[in-house]
C-alpha positions in Angstrom: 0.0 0.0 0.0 1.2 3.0 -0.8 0.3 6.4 1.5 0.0 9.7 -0.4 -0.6 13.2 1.3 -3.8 14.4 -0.8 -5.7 17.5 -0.3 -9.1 18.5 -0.8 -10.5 21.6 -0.3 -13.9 23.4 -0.9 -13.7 27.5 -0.2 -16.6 29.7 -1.4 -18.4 26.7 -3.1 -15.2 26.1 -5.3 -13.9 22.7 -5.4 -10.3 21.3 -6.1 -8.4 18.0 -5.2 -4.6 17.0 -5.6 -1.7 15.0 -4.2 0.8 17.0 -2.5 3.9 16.8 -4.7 6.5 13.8 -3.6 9.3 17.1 -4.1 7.0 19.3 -2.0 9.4 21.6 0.1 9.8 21.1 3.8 8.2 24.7 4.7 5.2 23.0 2.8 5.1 20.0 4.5 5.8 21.9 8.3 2.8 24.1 7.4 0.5 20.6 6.8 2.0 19.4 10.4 1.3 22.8 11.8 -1.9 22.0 11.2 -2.9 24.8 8.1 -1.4 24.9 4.6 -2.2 27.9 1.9 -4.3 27.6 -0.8 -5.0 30.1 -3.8 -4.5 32.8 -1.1 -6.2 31.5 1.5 -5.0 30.2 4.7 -6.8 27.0 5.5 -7.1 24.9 8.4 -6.0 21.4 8.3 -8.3 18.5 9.1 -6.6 14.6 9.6 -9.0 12.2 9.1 -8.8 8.2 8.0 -10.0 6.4 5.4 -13.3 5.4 6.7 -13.8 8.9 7.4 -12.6 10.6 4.2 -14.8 8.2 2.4 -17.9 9.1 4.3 -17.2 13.0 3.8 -16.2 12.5 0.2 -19.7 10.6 -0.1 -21.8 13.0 1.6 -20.4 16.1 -0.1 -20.1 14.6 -3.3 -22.1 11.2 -3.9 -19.1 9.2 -4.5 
């Protein structure tokens, strides 16, 4: 199995997924352990969760 730092974020309605880069600097990855990361501008809060439970938000936000 292979574990990949993915992000999904929904701000003003606006939807957008993607794997953090393998190459992604370490300021990048202190700001996901920090516990917020930037995004288009915005400074976001970060929310851990496991797989049962990012497949139960990705199904009740998005029917999948």
């Amino acid at each position: 199995m292979c574990e990949v730092l993915w992000e999904h974020a929904v701000v003003d309605g606006d939807y957008s997924d993607a794997p953090v880069p393998e190459d992604a600097s370490e300021d990048v990855l202190r700001c996901y352990d920090e516990g917020h990361y930037h995004h288009y501008g915005e400074d976001l809060v970060v929310v851990w969760t496991d797989h049962e439970e990012s497949r139960r938000l990705r199904a009740s936000a998005f029917g999948k």
